[in-house]
Backbone as JSON, one array per atom type, in Angstrom:
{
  "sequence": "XXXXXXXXXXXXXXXXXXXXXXXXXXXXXXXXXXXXXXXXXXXXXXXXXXXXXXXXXXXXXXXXXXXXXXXXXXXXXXXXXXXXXXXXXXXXXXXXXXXXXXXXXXXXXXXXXXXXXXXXXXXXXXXXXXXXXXXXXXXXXXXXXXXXXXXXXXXXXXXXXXXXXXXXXXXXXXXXXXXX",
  "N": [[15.88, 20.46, 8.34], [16.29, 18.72, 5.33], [15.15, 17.91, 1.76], [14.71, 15.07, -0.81], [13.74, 14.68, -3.93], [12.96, 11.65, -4.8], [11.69, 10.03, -6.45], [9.86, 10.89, -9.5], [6.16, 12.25, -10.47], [5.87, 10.7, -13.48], [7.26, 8.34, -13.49], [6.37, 7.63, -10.69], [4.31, 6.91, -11.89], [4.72, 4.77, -13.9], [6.29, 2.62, -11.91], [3.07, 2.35, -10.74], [2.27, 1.05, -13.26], [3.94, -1.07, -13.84], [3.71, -2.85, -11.51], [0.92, -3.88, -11.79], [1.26, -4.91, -13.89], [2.8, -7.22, -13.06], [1.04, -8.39, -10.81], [-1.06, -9.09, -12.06], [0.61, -11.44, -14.11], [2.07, -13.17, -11.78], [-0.75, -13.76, -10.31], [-1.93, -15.63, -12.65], [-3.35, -14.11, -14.23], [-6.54, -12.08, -13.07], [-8.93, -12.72, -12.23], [-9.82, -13.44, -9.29], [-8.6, -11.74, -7.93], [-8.39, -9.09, -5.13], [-8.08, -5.43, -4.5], [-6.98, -4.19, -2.14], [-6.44, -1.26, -0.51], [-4.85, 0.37, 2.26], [-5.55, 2.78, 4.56], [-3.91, 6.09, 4.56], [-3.04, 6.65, 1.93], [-2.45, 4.48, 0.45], [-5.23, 3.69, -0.31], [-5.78, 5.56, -2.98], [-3.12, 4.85, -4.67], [-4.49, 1.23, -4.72], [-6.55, 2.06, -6.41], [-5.65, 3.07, -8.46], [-3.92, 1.55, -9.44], [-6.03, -0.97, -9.84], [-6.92, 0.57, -12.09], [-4.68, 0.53, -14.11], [-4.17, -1.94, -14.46], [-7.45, -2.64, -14.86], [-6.35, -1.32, -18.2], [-4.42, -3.29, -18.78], [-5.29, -6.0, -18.49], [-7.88, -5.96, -19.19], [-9.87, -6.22, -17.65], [-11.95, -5.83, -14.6], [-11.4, -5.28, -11.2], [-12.25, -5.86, -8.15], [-12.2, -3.23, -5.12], [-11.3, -2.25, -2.33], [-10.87, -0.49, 0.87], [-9.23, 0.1, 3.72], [-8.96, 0.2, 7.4], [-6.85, 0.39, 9.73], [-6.57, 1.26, 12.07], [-7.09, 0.47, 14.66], [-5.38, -1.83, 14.94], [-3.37, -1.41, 15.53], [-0.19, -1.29, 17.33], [1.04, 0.16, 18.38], [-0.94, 1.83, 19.54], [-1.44, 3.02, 21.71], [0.54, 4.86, 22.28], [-0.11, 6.68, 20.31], [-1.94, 8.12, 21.06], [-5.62, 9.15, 22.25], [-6.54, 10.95, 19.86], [-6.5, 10.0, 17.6], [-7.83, 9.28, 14.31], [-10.62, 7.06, 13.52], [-11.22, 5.43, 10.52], [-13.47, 4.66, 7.57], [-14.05, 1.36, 6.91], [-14.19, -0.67, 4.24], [-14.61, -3.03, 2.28], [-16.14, -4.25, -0.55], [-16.82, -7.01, -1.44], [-16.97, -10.85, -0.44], [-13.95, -11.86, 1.45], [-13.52, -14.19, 1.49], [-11.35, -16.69, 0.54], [-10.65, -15.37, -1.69], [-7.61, -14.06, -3.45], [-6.23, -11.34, -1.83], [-4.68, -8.48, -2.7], [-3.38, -6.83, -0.44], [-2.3, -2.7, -0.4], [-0.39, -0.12, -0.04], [1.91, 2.73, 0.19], [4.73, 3.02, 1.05], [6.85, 0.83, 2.86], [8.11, -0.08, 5.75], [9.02, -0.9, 8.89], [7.12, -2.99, 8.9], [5.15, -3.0, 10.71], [2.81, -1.62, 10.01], [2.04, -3.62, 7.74], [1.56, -5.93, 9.23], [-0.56, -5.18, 11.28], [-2.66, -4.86, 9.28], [-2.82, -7.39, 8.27], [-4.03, -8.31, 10.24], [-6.49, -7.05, 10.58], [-7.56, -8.15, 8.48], [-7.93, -10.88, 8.93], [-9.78, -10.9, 10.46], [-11.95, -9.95, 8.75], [-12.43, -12.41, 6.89], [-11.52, -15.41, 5.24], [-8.8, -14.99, 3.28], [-7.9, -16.81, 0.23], [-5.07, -16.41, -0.17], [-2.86, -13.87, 0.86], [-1.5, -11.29, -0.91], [1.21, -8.48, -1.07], [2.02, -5.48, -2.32], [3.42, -2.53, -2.56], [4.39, 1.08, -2.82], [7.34, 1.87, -2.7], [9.65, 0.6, -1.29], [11.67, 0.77, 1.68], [13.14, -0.67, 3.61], [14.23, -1.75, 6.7], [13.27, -3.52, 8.71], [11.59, -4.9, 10.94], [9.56, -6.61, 11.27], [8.75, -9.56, 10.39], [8.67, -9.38, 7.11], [7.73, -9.09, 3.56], [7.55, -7.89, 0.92], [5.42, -8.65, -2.38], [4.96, -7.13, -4.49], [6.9, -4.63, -5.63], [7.15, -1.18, -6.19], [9.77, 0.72, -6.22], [12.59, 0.21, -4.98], [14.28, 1.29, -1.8], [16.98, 2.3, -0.04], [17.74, 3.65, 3.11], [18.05, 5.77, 5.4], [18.11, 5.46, 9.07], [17.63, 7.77, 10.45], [16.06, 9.39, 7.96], [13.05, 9.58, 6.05], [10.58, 8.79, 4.53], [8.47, 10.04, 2.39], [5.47, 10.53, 0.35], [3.99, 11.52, -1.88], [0.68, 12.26, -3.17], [-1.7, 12.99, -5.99], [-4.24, 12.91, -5.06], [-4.7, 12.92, -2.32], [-2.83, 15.24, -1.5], [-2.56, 17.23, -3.12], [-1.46, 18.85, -5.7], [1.47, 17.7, -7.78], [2.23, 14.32, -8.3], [4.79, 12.53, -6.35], [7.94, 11.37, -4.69], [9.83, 11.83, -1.83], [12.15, 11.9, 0.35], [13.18, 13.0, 2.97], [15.4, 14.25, 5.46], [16.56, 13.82, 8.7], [14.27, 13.73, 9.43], [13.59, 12.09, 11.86]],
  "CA": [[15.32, 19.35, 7.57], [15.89, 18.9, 3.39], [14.21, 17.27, 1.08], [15.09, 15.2, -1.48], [13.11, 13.45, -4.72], [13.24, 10.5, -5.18], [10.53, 9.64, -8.04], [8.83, 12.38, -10.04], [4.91, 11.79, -11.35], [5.85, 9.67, -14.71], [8.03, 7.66, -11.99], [5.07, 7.13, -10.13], [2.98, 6.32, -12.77], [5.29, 3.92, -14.41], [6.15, 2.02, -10.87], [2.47, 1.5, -10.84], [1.93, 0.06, -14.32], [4.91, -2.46, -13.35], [3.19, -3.29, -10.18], [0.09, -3.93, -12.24], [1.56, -5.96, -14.84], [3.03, -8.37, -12.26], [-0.07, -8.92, -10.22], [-1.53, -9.9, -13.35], [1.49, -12.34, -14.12], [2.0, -13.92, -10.42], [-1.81, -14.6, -10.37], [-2.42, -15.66, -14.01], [-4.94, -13.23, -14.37], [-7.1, -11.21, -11.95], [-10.28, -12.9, -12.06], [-10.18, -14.04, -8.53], [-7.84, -10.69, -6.74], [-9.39, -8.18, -4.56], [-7.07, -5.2, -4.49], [-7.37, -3.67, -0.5], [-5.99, -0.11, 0.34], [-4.75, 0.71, 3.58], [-5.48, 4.04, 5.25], [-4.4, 6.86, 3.93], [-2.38, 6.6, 0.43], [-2.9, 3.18, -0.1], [-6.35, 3.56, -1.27], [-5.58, 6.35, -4.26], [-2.69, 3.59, -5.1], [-5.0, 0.34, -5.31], [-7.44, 2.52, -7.55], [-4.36, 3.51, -10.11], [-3.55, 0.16, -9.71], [-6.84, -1.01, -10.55], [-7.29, 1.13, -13.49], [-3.84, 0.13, -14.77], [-5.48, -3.83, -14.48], [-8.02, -2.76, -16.54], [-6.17, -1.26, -19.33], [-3.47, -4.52, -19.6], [-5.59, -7.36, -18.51], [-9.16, -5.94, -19.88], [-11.21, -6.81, -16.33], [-12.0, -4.97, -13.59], [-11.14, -5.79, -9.5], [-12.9, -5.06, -6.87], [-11.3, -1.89, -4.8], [-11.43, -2.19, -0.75], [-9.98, 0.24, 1.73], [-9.05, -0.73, 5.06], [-8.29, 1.02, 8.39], [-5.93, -0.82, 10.55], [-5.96, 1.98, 13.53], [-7.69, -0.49, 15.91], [-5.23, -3.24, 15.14], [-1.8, -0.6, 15.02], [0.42, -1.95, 18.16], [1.1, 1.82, 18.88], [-2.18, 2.95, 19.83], [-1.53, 4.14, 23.27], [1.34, 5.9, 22.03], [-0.97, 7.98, 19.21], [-3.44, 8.71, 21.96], [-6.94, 9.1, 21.66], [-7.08, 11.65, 19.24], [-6.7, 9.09, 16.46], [-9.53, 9.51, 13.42], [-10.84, 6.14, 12.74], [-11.89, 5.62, 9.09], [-14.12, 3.21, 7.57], [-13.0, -0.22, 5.98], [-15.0, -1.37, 3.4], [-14.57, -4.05, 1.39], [-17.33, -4.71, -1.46], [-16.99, -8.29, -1.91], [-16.23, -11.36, 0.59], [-12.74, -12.11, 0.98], [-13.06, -15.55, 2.09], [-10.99, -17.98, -1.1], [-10.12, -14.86, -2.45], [-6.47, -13.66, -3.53], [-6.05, -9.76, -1.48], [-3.27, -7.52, -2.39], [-2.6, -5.34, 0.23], [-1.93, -1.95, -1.2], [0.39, 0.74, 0.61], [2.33, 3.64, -0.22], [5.9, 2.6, 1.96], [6.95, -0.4, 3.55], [9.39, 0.6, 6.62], [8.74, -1.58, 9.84], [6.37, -4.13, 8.87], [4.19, -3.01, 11.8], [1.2, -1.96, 9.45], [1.27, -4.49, 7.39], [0.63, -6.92, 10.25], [-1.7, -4.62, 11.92], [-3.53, -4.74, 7.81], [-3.2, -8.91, 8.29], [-4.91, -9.49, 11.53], [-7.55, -6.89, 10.24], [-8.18, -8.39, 7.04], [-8.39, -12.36, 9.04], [-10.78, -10.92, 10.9], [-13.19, -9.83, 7.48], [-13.12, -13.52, 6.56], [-10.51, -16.3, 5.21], [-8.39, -15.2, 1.86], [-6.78, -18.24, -0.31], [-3.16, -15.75, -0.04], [-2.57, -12.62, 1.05], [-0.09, -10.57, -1.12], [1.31, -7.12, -0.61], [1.8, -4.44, -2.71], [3.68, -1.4, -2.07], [5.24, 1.89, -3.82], [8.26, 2.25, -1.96], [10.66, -0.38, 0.62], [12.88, 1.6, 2.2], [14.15, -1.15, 4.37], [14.39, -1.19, 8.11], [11.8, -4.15, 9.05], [11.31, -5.07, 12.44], [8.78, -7.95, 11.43], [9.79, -10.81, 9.06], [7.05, -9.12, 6.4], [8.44, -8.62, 2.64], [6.5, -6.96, 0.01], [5.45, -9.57, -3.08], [5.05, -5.99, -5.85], [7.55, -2.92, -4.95], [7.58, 0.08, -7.33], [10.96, 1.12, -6.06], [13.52, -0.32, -3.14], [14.95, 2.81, -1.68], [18.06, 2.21, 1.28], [17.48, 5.05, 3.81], [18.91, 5.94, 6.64], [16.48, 5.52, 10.06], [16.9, 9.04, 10.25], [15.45, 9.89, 7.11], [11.51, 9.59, 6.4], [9.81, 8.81, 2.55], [6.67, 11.15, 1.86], [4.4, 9.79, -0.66], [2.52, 12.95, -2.32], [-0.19, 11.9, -4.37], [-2.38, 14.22, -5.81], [-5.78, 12.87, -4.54], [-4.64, 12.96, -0.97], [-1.99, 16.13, -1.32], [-3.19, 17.8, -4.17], [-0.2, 18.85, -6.77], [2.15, 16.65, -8.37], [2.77, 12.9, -7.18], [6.21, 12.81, -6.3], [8.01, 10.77, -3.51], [10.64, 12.39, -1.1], [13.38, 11.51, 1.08], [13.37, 13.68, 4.32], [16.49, 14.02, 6.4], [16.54, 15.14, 9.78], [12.95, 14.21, 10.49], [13.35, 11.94, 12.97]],
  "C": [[15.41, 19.69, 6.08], [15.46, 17.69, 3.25], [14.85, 16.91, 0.01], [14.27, 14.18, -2.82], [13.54, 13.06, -5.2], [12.35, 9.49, -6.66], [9.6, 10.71, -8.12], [7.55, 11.56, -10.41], [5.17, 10.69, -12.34], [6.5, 8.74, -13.7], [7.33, 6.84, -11.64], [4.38, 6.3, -10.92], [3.29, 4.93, -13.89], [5.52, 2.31, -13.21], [4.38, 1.4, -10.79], [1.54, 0.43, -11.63], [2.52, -0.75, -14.13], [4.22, -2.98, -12.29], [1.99, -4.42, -10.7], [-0.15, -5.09, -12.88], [1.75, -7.37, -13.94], [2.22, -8.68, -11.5], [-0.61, -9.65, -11.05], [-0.65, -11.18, -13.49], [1.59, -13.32, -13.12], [1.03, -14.71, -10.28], [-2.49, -15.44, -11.52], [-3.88, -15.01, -14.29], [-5.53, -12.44, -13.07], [-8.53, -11.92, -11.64], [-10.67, -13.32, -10.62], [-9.29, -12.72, -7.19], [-9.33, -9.44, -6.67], [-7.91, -7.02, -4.2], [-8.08, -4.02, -2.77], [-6.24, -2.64, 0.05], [-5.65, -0.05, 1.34], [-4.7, 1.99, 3.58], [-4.34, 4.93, 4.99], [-4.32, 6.99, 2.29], [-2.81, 5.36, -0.32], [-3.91, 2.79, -0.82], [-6.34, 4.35, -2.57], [-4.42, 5.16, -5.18], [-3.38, 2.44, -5.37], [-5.88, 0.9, -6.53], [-7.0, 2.94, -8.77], [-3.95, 1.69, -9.99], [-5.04, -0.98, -10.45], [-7.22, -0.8, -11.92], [-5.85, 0.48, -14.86], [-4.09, -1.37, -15.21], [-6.45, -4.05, -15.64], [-7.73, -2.52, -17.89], [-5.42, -2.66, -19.67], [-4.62, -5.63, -19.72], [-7.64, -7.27, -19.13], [-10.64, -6.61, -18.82], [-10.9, -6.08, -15.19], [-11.7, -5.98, -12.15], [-11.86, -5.29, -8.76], [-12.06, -4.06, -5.78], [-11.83, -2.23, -3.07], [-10.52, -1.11, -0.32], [-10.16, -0.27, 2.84], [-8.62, 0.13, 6.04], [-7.81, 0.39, 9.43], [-5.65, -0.09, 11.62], [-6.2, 0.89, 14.72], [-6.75, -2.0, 16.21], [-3.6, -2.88, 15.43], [-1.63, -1.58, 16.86], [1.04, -0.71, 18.81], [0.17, 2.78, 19.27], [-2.3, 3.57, 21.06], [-0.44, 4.9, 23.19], [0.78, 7.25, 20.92], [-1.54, 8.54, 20.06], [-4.62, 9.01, 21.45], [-7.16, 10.21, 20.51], [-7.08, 11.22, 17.23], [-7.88, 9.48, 16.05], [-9.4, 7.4, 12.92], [-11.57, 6.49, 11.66], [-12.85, 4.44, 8.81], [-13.65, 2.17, 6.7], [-14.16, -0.7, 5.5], [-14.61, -2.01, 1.85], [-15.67, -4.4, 0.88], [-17.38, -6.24, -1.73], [-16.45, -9.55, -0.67], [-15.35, -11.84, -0.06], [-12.67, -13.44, 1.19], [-12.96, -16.3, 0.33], [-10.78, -16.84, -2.0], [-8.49, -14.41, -3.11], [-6.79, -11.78, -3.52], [-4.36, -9.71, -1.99], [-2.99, -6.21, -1.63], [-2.01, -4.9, -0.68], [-1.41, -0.84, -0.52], [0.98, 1.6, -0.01], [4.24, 3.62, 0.21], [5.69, 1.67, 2.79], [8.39, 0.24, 4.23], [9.36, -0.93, 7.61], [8.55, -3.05, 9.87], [4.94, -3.87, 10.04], [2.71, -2.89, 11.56], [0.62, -2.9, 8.67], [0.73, -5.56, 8.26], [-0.65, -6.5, 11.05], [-3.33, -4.99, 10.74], [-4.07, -6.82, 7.99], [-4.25, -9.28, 9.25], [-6.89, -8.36, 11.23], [-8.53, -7.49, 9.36], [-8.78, -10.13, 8.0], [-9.88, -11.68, 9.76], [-12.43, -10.53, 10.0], [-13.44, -11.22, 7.01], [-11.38, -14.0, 6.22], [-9.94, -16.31, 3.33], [-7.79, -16.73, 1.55], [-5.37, -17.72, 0.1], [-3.71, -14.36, 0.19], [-1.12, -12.01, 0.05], [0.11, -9.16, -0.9], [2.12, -5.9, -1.82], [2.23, -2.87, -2.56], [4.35, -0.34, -3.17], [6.79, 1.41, -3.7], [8.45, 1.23, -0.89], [11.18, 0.34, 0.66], [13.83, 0.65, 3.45], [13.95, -1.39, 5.74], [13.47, -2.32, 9.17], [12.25, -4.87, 10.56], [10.78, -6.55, 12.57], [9.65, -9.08, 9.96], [8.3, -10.61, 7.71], [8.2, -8.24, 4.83], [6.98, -7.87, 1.78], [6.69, -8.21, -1.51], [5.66, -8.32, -4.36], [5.98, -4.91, -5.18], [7.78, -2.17, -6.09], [9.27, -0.02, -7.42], [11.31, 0.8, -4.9], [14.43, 1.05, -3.03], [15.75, 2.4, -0.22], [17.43, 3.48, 1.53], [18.07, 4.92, 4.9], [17.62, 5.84, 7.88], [16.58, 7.05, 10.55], [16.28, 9.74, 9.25], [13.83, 9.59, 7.23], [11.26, 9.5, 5.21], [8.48, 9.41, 2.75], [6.81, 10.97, 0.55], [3.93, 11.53, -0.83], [2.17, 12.45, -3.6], [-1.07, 13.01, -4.06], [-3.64, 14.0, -5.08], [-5.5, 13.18, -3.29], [-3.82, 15.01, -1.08], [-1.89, 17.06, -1.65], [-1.31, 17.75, -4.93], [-0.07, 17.57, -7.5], [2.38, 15.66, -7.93], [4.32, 12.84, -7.32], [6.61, 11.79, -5.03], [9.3, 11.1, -3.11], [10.95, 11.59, -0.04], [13.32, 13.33, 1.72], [14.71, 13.61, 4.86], [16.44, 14.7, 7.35], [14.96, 14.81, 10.12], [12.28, 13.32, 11.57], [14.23, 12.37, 14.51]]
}
């Protein structure tokens, strides 16, 4: 198995001021988005995304995380030794505008697993989505409305996200080969 990076830290950190900016833009403003993490990366991402929000647009968002194990479509293939987490959302979503917030978009399988969690918290105005990294490969008919970076990959390759809150070090994002 090598390794190969694909976006260094400034990278990162640039991807999610662009991300930032255009949420802002799309929605004319923020006063009405709720930005909603998914399990595990996703939440250190909406909270840089957040903060980036407040420096352009000068107003804060409300920050949710979400855990979509209970809704994954692979759960008897994980087996029980799954960790559920907790999903908490500070504000109701019903008439709000969510941006799902992720770290890679491959499948599509979590973000739908993230949709049928979120209908079940209440009834947004739109759902949009939010990701670092596409790499391609989708299974479901599920695009991404913000993408840092579109990355082709091979389906044997693999993208690892390392952020520091979760990973510690440097944020960086790698290209695997060989690891499936």
């Amino acid at each position: 198995m090598n390794e190969r990076q694909i976006m260094t830290a400034d990278e990162v950190r640039r991807a999610i001021a662009r991300v930032a900016h255009e949420i802002g833009e799309r929605n004319g403003g923020v006063h009405n988005v709720v930005l909603v993490g998914i399990y595990r990366r996703g939440i250190p991402l909406a909270k840089r995304v957040a903060t980036a929000i407040q420096q352009i647009e000068g107003s804060t968002v409300a920050i949710g995380a979400l855990d979509i194990t209970l809704y994954r479509d692979d759960l008897e293939i994980r087996g029980t030794a799954t960790q559920i987490q907790h999903t908490h959302i500070p504000v109701d979503i019903t008439g709000k505008t969510i941006v799902l917030v992720d770290d890679v978009l491959f499948t599509g399988r979590t973000i739908r697993a993230a949709l049928d969690a979120l209908t079940d918290l209440g009834r947004p105005a739109r759902i949009q989505l939010a990701v670092l990294v596409d790499r391609g490969h989708r299974e479901l008919p599920i695009r991404a409305d913000f993408v840092g970076k579109n990355v082709p990959t091979a389906a044997s390759e693999d993208v690892a996200v390392r952020l520091n809150e979760v990973d510690g070090g440097d944020d960086a994002v790698m290209i695997i080969r060989g690891a499936v």
